[in-house]
C-alpha positions in Angstrom: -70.2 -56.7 -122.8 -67.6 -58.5 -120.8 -67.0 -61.9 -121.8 -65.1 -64.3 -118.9 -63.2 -66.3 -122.2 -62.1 -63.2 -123.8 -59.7 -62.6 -121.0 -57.4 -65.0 -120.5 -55.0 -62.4 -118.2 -57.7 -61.6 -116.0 -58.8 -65.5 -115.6 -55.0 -65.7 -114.3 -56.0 -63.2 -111.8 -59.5 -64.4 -110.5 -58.1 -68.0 -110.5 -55.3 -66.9 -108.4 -57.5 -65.1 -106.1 -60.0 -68.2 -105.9 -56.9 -70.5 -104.6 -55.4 -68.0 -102.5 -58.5 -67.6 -100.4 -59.1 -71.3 -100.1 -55.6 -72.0 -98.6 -55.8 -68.9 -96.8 -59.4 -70.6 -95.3 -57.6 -73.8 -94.8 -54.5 -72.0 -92.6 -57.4 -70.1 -90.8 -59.4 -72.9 -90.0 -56.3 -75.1 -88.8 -55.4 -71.7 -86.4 -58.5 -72.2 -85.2 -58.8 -75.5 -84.0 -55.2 -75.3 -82.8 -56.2 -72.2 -80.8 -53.6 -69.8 -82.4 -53.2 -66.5 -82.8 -54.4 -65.6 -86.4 -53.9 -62.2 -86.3 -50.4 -62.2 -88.7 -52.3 -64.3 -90.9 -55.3 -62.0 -91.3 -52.7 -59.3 -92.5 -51.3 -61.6 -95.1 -54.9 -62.7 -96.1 -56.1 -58.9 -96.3 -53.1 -57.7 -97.9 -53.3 -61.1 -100.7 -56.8 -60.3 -101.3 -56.1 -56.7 -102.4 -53.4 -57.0 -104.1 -54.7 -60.2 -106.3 -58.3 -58.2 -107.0 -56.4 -54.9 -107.6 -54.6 -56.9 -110.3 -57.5 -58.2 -111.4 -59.8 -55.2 -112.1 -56.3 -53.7 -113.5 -56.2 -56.1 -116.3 -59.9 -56.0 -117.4 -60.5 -52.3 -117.3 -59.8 -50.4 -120.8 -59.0 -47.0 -119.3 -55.5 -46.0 -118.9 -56.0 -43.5 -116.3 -58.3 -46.2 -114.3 -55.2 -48.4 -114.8 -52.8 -45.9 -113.7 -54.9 -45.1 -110.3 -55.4 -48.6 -109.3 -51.7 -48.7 -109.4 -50.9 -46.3 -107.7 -53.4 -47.1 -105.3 -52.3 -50.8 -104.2 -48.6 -49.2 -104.3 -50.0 -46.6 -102.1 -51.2 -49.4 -99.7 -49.2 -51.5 -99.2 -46.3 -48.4 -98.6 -49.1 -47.6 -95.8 -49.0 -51.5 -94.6 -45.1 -52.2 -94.5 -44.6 -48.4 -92.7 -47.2 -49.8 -90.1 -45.7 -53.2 -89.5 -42.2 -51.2 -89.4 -43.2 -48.7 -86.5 -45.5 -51.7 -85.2 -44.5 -54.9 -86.0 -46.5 -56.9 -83.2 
């Protein structure tokens, strides 16, 4: 079974994650009533998310390999991301 209080890496994480999307709510909200553009902001919410839950799941799984691939896959990512906002930065 998987206790919350055994981990205290992974409580780093999902705390992390917690704040991050409530300031991230916060910016959004303000963009709103200020009728902004949000979309840069969505990308650095998205991108946050990910990379905070990837690290998450990372530190509370046992398997190596699963380890291994969920690394790979948020370095895989956000390779994918920063080539897009390179070619296409608006």
């Amino acid at each position: 079974m998987f206790s919350f209080f055994c981990k205290g890496k992974a409580n780093v994480f999902l705390v992390s994650y917690l704040i991050f999307i409530s300031i991230m709510q916060f910016i959004l909200e303000m963009f709103y009533y200020l009728h902004m553009n949000n979309l840069f902001t969505i990308n650095i919410f998205f991108i946050g998310q990910m990379v905070l839950l990837g690290l998450f799941y990372k530190s509370i799984l046992k398997s190596k390999g699963k380890k291994i691939f969920i690394k790979w896959c948020l370095g895989l990512a956000l390779m994918v991301f920063g080539i897009q906002y390179f070619i296409d930065p608006d």
